[in-house]
GUMI-668048 format. One line per field, with one value per residue: residue number from 1; z, x, y of N, C-alpha, C, O in turn. Coordinates in steps of 0.02 Angstrom, whole numbers, plus 50000, padded with zeros to 5 digits. Layout:
N
resi: (NUM, ...)
nup: (Z, ...)
neast: (X, ...)
nnorth: (Y, ...)
caup: (Z, ...)
caeast: (X, ...)
canorth: (Y, ...)
cup: (Z, ...)
ceast: (X, ...)
cnorth: (Y, ...)
oup: (Z, ...)
oeast: (X, ...)
onorth: (Y, ...)
//
This chain:
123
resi: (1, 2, 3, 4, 5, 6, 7, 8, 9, 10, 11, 12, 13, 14, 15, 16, 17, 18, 19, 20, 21, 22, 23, 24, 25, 26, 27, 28, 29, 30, 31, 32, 33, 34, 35, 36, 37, 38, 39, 40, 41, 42, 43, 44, 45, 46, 47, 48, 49, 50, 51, 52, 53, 54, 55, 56, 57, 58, 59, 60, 61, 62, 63, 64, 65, 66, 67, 68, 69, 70, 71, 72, 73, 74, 75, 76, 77, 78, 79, 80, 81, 82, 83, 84, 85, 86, 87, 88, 89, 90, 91, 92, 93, 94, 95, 96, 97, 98, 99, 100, 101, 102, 103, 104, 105, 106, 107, 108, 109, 110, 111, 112, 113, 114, 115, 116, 117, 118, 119, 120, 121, 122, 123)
nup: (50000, 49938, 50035, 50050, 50060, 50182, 50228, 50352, 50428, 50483, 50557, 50576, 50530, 50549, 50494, 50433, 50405, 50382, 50354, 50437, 50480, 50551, 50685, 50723, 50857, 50799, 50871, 50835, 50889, 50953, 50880, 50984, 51039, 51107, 51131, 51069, 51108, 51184, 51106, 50969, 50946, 50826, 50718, 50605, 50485, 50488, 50434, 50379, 50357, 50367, 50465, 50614, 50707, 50874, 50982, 51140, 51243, 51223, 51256, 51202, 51221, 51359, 51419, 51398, 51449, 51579, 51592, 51563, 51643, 51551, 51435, 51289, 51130, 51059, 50963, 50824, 50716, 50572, 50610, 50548, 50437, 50440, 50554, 50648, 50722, 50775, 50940, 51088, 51074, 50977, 50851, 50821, 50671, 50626, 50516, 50535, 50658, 50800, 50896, 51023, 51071, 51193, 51248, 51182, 51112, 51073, 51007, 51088, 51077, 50937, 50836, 50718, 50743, 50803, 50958, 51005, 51144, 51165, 51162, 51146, 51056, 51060, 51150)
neast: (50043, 50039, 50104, 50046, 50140, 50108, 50064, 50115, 50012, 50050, 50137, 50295, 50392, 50381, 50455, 50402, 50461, 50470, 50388, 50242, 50158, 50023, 49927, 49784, 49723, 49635, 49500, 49422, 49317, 49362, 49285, 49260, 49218, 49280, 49434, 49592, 49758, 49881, 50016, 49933, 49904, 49827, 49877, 49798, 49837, 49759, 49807, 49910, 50040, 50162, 50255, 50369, 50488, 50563, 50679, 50775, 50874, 50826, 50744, 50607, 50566, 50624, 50521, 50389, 50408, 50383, 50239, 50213, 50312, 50355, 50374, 50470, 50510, 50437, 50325, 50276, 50128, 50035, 49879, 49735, 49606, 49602, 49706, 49674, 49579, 49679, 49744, 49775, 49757, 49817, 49949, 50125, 50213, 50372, 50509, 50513, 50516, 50442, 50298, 50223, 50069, 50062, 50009, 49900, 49924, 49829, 49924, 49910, 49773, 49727, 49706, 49817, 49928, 49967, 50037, 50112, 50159, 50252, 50294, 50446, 50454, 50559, 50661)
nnorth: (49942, 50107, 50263, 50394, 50548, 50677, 50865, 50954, 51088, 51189, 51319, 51280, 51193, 51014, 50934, 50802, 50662, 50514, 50355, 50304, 50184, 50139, 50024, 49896, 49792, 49658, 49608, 49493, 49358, 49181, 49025, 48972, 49084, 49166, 49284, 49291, 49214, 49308, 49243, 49226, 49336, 49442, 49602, 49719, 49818, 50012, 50132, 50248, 50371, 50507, 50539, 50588, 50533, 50525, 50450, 50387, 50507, 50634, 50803, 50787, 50645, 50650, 50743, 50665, 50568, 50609, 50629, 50472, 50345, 50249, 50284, 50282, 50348, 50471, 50516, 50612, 50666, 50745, 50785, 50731, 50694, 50531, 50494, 50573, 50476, 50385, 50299, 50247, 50115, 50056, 50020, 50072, 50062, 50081, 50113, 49983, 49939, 49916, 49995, 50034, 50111, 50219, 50339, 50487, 50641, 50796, 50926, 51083, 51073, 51110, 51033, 50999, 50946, 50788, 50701, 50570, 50458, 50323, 50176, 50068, 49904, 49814, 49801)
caup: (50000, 49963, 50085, 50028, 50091, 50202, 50259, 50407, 50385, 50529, 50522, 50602, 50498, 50587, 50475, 50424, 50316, 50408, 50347, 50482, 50496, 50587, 50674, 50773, 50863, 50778, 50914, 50813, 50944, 50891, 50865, 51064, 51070, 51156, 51129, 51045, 51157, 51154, 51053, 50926, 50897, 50728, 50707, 50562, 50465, 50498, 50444, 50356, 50355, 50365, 50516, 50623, 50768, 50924, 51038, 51185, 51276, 51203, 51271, 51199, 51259, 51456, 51428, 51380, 51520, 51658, 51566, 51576, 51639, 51490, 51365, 51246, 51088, 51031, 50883, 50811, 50639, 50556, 50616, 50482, 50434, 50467, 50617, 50719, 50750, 50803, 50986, 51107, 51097, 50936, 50879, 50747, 50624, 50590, 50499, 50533, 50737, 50828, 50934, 51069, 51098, 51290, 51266, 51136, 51136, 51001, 51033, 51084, 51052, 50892, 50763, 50668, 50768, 50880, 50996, 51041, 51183, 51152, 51203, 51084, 51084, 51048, 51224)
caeast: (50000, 50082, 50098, 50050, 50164, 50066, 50100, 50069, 49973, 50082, 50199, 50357, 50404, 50383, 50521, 50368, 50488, 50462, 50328, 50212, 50099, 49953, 49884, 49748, 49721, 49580, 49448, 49400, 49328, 49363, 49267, 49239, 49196, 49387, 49501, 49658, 49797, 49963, 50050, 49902, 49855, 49819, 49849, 49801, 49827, 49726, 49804, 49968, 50064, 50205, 50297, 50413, 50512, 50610, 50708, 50835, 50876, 50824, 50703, 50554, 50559, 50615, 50454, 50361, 50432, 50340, 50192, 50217, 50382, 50381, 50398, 50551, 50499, 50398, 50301, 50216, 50102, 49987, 49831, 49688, 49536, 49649, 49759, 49619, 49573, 49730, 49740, 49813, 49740, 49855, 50014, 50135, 50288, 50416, 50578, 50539, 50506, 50358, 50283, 50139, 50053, 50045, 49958, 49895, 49881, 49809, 49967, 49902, 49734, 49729, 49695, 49856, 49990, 49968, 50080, 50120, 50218, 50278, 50358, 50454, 50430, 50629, 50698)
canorth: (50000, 50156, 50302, 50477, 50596, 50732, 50894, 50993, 51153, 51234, 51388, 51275, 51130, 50958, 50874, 50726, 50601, 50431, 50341, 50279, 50137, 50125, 49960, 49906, 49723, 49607, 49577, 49440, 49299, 49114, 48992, 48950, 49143, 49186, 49320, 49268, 49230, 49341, 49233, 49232, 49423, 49485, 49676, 49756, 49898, 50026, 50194, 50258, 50423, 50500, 50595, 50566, 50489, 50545, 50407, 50407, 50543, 50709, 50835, 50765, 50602, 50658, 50776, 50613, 50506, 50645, 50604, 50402, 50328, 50173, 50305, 50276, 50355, 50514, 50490, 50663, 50636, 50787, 50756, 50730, 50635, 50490, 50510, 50598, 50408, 50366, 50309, 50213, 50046, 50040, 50032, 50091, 50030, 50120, 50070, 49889, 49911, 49912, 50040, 50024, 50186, 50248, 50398, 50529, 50708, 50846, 50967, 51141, 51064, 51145, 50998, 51018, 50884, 50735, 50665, 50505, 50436, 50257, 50102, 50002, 49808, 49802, 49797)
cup: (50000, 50005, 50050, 50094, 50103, 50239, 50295, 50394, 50455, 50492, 50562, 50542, 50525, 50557, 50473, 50383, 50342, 50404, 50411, 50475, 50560, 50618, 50726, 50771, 50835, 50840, 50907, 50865, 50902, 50899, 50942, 51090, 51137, 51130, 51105, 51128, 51140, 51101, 50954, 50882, 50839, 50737, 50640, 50528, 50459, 50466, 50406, 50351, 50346, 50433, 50554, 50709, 50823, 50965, 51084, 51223, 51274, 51251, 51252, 51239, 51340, 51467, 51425, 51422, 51565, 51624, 51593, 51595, 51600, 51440, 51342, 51196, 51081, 50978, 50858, 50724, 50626, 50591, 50569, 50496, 50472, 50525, 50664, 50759, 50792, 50882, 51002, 51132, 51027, 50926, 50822, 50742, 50613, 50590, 50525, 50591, 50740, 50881, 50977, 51087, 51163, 51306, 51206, 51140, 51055, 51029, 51038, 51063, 51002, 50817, 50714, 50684, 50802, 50877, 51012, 51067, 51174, 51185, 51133, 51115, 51067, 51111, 51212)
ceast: (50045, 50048, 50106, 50084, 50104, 50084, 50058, 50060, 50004, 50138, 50273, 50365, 50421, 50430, 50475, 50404, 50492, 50399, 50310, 50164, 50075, 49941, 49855, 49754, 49672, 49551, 49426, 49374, 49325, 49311, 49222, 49208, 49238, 49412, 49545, 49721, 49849, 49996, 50004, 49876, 49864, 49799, 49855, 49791, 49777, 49723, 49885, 49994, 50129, 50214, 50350, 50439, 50560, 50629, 50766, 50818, 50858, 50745, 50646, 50537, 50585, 50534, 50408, 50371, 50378, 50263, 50164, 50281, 50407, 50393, 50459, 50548, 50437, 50367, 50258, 50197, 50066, 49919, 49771, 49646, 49557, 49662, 49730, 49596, 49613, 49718, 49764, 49816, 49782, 49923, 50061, 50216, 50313, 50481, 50581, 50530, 50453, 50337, 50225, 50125, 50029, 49999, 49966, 49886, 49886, 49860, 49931, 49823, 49683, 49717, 49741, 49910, 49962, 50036, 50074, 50163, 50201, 50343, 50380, 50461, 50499, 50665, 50759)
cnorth: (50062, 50241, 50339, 50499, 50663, 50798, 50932, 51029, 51192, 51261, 51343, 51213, 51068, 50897, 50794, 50694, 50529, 50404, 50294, 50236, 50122, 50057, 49953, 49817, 49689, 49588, 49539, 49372, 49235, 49086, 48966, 49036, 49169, 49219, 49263, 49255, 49280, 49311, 49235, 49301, 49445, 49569, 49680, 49831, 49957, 50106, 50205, 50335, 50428, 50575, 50593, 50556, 50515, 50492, 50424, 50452, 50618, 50738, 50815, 50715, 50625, 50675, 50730, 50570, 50524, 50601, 50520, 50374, 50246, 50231, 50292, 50311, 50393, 50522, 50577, 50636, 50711, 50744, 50786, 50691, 50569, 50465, 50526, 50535, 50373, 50340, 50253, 50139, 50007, 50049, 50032, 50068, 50070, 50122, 49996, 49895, 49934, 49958, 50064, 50098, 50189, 50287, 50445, 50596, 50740, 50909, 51029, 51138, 51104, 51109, 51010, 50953, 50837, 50737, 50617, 50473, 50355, 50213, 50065, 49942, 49788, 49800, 49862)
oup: (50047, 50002, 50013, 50152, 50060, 50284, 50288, 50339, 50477, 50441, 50581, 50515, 50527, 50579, 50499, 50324, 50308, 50442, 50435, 50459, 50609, 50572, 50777, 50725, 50888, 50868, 50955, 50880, 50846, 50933, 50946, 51145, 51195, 51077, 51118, 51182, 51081, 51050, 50900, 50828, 50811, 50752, 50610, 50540, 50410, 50466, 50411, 50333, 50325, 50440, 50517, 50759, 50795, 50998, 51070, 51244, 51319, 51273, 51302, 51287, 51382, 51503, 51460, 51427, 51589, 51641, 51628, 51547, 51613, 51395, 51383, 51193, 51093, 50936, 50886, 50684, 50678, 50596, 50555, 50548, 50527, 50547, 50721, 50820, 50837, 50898, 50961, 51176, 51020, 50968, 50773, 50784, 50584, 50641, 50535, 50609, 50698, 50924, 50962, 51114, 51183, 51353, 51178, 51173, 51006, 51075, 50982, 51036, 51013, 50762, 50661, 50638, 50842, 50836, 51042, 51033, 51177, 51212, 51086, 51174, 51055, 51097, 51258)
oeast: (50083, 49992, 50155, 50073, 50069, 50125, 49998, 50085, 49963, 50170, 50314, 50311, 50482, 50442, 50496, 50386, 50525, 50355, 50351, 50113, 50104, 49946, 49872, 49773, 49641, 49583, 49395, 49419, 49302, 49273, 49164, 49182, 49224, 49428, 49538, 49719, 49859, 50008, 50032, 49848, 49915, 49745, 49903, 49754, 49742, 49671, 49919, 49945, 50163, 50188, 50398, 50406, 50613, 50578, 50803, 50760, 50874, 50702, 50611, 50500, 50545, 50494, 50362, 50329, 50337, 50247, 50116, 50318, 50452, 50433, 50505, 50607, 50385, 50405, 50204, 50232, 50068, 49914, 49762, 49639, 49534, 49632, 49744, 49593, 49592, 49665, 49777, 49848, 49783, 49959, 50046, 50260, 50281, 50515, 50630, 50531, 50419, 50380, 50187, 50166, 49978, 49960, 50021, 49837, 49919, 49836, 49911, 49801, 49626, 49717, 49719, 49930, 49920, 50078, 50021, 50210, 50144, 50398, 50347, 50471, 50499, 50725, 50799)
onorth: (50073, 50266, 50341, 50485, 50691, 50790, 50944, 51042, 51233, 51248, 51385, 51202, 51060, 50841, 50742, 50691, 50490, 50424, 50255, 50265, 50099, 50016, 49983, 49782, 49691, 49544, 49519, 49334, 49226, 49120, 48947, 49047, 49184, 49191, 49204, 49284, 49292, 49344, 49241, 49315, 49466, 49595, 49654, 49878, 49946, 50140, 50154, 50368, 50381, 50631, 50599, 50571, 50526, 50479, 50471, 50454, 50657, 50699, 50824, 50724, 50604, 50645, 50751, 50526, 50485, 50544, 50508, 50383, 50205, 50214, 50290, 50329, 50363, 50544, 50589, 50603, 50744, 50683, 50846, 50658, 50555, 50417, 50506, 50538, 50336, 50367, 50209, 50110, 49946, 50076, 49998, 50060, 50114, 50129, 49961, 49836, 49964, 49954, 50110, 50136, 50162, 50285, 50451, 50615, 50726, 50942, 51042, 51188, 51123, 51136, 51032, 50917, 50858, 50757, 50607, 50452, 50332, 50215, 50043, 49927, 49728, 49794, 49875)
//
């Protein structure tokens, strides 16, 4: 599926060039009417963009720690038709790792950025 590049409609430039995928878990119940176990979950795609990534030690992520102390990784996206959906029962790809969302915010709740503080599933 390819990813349209999107851009923010703000006066700073958010540097979006990492494409982002979206995914949500399959609630699907089986057959006995059960949840999947852990090792069985099916997420699927749900959503694609492009924005970009903060890890380690920098000012975002500390600011993102107070918040939650699992954060590792700052995720901001434009927020749109899209992305407004976004939230933290999902969880996003990017460059090949995996990224559970903690918590979401509409920056400056202004409908132009999210935020998303994250855990990666990479140890």
């Amino acid at each position: 599926m390819p990813v349209k590049k999107l851009h923010c409609p703000t006066s700073d430039d958010h540097g979006y060039t990492k494409p982002v995928r979206y995914y949500v878990k399959d609630e699907t119940l089986d057959a006995f009417g059960e949840a999947p176990g852990v090792d069985d979950e099916v997420w699927t795609l749900a959503g694609s963009c492009y924005g970009n990534i903060k890890t380690g030690n920098g000012n975002e992520v500390y600011r993102a720690k107070k918040i939650d102390s699992d954060t590792d990784a700052v995720v901001k996206v434009p927020w749109n038709s899209t992305t407004r959906d976004y939230n933290n029962r999902g969880r996003f790809e990017i460059n090949g790792r995996t990224y559970n969302i903690l918590y979401v915010q509409n920056e400056d709740e202004n409908n132009q950025t999210l935020i998303f503080g994250c855990r990666s599933n990479h140890g």
